[in-house]
C-alpha positions as CSV (number, residue, x, y, z in Angstrom):
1,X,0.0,0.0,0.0
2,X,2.8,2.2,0.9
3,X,4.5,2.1,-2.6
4,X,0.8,2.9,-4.1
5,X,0.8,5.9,-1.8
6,X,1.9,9.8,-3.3
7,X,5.3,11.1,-1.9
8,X,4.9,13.2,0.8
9,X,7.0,16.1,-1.2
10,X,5.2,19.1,0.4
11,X,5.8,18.6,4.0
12,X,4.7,21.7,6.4
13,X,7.7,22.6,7.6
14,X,9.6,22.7,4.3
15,X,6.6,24.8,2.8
16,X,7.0,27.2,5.6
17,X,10.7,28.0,4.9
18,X,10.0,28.6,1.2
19,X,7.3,30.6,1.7
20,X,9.4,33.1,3.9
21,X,12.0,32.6,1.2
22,X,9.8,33.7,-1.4
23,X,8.5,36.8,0.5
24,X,11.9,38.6,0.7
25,X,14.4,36.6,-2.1
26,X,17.0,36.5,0.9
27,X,18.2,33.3,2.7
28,X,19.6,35.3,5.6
29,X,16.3,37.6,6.0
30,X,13.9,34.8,5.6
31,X,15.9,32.6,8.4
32,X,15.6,35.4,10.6
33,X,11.5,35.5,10.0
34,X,11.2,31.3,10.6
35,X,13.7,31.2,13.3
36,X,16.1,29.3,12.1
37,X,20.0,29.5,10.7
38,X,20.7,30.5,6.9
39,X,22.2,27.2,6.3
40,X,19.2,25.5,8.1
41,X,16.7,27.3,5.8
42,X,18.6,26.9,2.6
43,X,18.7,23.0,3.4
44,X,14.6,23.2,3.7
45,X,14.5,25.0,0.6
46,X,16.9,22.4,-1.5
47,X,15.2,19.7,-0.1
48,X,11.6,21.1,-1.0
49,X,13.2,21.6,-4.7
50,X,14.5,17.6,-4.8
51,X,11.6,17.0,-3.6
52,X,9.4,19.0,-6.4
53,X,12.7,17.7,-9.2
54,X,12.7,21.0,-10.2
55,X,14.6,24.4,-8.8
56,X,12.0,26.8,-6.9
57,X,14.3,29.8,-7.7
58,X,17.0,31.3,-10.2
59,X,19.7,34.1,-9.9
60,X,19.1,36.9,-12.0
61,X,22.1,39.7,-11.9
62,X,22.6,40.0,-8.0
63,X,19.3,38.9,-7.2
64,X,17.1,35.8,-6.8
65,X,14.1,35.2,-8.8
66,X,11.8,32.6,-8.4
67,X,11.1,30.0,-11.6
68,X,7.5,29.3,-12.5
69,X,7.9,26.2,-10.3
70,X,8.8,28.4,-7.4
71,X,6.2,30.7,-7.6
72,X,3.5,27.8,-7.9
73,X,4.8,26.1,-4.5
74,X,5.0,29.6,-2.7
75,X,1.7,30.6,-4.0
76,X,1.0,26.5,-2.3
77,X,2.5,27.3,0.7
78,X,0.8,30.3,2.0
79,X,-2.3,29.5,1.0
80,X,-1.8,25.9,3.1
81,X,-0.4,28.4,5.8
82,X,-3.3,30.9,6.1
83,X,-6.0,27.9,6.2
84,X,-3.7,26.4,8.4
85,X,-3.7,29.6,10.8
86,X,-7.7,30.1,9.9
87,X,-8.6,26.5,11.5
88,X,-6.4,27.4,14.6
89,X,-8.1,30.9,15.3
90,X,-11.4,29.0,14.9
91,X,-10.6,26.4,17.1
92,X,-9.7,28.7,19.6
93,X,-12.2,30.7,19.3
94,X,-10.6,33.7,16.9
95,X,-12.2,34.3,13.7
96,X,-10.5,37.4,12.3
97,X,-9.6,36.9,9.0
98,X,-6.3,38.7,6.7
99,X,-6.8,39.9,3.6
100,X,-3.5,41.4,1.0
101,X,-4.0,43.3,-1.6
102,X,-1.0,44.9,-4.0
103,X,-1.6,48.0,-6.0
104,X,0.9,50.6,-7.3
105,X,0.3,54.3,-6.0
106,X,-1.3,55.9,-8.0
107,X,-4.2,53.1,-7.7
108,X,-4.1,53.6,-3.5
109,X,-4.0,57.4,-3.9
110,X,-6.9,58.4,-6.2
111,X,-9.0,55.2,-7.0
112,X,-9.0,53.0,-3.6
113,X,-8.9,54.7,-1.1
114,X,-12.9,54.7,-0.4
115,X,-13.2,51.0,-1.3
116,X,-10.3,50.3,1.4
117,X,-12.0,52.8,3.9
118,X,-15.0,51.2,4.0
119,X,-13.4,47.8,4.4
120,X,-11.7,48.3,7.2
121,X,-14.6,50.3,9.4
122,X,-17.2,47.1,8.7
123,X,-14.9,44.4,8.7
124,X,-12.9,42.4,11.3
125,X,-10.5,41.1,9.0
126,X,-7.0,42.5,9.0
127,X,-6.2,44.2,5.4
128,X,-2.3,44.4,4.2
129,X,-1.5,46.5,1.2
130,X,1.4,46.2,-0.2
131,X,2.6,49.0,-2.7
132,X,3.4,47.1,-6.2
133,X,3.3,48.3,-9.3
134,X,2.2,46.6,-12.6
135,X,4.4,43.0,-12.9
136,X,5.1,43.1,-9.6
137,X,1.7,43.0,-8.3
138,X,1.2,39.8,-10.8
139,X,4.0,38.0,-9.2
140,X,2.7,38.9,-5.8
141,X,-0.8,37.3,-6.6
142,X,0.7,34.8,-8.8
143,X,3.3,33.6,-6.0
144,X,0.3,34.0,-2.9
145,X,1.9,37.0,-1.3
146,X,-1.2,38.8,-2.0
147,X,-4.7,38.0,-2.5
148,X,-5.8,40.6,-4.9
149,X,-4.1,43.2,-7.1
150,X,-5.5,46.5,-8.8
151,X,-4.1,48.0,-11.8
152,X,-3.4,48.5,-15.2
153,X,-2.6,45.1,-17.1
154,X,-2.2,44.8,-20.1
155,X,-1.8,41.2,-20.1
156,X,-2.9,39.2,-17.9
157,X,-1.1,36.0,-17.2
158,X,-2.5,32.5,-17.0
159,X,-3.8,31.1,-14.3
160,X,-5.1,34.7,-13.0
161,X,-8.8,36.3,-13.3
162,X,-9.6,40.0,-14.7
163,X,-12.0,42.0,-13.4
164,X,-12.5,45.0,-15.8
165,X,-12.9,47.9,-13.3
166,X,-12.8,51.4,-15.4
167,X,-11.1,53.2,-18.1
168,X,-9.1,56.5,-18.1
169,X,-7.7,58.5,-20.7
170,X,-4.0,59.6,-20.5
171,X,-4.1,63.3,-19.3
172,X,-1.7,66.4,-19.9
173,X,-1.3,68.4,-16.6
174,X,0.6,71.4,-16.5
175,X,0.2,75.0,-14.5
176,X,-2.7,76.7,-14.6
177,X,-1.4,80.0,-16.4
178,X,0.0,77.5,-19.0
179,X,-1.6,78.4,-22.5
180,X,-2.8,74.9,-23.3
181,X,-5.1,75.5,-19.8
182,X,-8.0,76.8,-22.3
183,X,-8.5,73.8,-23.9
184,X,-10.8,71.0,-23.5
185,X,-8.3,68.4,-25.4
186,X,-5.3,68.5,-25.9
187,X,-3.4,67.2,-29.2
188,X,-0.1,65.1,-29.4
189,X,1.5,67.8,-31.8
190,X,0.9,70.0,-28.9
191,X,3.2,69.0,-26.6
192,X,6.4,69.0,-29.6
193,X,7.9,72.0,-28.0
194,X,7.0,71.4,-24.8
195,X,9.3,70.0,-22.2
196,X,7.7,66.6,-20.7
197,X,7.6,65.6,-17.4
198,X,8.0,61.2,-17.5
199,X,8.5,58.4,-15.2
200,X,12.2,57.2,-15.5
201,X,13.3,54.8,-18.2
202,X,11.9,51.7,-18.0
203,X,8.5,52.0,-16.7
204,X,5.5,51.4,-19.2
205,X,4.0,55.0,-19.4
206,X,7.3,56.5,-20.0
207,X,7.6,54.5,-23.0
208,X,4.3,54.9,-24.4
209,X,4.7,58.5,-24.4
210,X,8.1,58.5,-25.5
211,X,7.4,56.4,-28.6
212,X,4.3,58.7,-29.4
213,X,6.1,61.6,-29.2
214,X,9.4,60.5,-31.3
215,X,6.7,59.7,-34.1
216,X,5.9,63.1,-34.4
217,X,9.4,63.5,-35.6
218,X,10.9,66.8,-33.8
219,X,13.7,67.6,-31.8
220,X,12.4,67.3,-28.1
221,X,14.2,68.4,-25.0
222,X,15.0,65.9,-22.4
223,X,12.4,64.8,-20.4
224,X,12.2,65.9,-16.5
225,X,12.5,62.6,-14.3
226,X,9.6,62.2,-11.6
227,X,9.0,59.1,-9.7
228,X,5.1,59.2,-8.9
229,X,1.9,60.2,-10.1
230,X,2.3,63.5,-7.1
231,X,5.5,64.8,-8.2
232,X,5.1,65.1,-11.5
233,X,1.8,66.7,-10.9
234,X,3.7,69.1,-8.4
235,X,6.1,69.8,-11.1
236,X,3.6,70.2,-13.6
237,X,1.7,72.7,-11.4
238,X,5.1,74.7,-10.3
239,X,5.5,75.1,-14.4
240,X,8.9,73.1,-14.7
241,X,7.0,70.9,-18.1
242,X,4.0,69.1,-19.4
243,X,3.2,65.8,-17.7
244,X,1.6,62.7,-18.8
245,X,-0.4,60.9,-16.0
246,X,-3.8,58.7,-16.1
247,X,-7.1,60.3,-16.1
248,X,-7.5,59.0,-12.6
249,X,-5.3,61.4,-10.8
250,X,-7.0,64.3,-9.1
251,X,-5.9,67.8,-9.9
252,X,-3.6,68.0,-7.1
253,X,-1.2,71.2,-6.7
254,X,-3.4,73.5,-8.5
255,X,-2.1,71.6,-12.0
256,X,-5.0,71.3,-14.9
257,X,-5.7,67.8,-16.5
258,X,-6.6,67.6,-20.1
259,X,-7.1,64.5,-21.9
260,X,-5.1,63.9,-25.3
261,X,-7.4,61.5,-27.2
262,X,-4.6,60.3,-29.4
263,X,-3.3,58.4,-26.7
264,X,-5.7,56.6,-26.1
265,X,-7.3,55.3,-22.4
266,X,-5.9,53.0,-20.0
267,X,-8.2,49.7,-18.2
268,X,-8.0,49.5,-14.5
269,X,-8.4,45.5,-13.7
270,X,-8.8,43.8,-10.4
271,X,-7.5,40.8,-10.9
272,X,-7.7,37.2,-8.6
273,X,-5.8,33.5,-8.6
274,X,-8.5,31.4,-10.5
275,X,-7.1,28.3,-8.1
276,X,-6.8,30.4,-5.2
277,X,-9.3,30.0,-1.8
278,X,-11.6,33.2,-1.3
279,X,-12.8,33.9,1.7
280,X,-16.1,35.9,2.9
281,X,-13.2,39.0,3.8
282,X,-11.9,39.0,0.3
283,X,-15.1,38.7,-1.5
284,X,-16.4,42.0,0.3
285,X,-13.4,43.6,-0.3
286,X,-13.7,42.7,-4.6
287,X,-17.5,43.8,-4.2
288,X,-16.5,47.7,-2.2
289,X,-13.8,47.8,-4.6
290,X,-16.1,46.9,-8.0
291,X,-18.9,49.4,-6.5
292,X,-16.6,52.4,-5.2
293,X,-15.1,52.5,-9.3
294,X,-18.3,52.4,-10.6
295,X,-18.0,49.4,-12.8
296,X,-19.9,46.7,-10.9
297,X,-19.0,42.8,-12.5
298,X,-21.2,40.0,-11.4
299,X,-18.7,37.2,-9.4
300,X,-17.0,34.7,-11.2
């Protein structure tokens, strides 16, 4: 019978050194978190991944990334932990539940902040939020770090659920005195000989812009570097350039949003683990945050 039997590969307490693993991407700081000595917790984790036949994690540069594999058996692990801590509380006669959500923040600062307000006045249920931006809010719903994430995906991976939740247009915001203040739109030649205010190189919206811009074939000075939806519309409204943010952001700063139609609209998405457990907490907080964006979706 014994030979018939599956091998016990995901054993609790290996599960519970990767998943500590996979929250930080550091043997030393996860050994810390369990209790336990680095070389103690990287023998959990090499046994888990002999165990599994395939590696749980990858370097990539200086860092540690975690393979498909390894974001499967974390996203595993703390969802055996959490029910795991859920049956204790009710056995002992706690029933709060915990509930992680990661959006970027801009999302936090102009589109959930009602949603999450309301949550946490009617609810018992802890909330976490953890500040992640586009792909890293997939990887921490993909790997279980978080149980929802809000944004703007453009693709959204497999395994994962989209919940459509509005649409905003990309905006100009500059001062107030600014001549292009008097308009209602504003048009992509427009901005050729003004000097733009972007995210830094690399991030998605700086290279939208950039490549819409560079089609319109004119010399253009270099951009002003802002990290954040509220700097760049505090530079905008302190005249230093034109910035390009999502419809979303409130006029903060005395700055003046205009949409530029050629650009187009951005979808915020709520999006969910198809596999994943959803308790009573995170099902209210996917309904506040449908109803307090005003696009309501029926549940899966």
């Amino acid at each position: 019978m014994d030979e018939l039997s599956p091998k016990p590969i995901l054993d609790g307490e290996l599960l519970r050194a990767f998943a500590a693993f996979a929250e930080v991407r550091n043997f030393s700081r996860a050994a810390k978190q369990v209790g336990l000595s680095q070389p103690a917790l990287f023998e959990r984790v090499k046994r888990l991944a002999d165990h599994v036949g395939s590696p749980l994690y990858e370097k990539e540069g200086r860092t540690l990334k975690l393979t498909p594999t390894g974001v499967r058996i974390a996203a595993f692990a703390r969802d055996m932990l959490t029910r795991a801590g859920q049956l204790t509380g009710e056995l002992q006669g706690q029933t709060a539940e915990s509930v992680t959500i990661a959006a970027g923040e801009g999302a936090y600062l102009y589109l959930l902040g009602p949603a999450l307000s309301r949550f946490v006045a009617s609810e018992r249920a802890l909330l976490r939020v953890l500040t992640r931006g586009g792909p890293s809010a997939c990887e921490a719903l993909q790997s279980g770090e978080a149980h929802l994430a809000v944004g703007v995906f453009d693709i959204v991976p497999r395994g994962l659920v989209a919940k459509d939740l509005l649409r905003a247009p990309l905006c100009a915001a500059f001062a107030p005195y600014h001549p292009l203040a008097k308009k209602r739109t504003v048009k992509l030649t427009e901005l050729a000989g003004e000097r733009l205010i972007l995210a830094p190189e690399g991030q998605r919206q700086r290279d939208i812009v950039g490549r819409a811009v560079a089609s319109l074939g004119v010399p253009v000075a270099p951009p002003v570097e802002a990290d954040g939806w509220p700097i760049m519309l505090a530079f905008a409204a302190a005249g230093l350039g034109v910035a390009v943010v999502n419809g979303i952001c409130r006029p903060t700063w005395g700055a003046v949003l205009r949409p530029i139609p050629e650009l187009g609209e951005v979808t915020y998405r709520l999006l969910l683990r198809r596999d994943a457990p959803r308790s009573e907490a995170l099902e209210r907080l996917v309904s506040l945050v449908q109803e307090e964006t005003g696009r309501p979706r029926a549940p899966e």
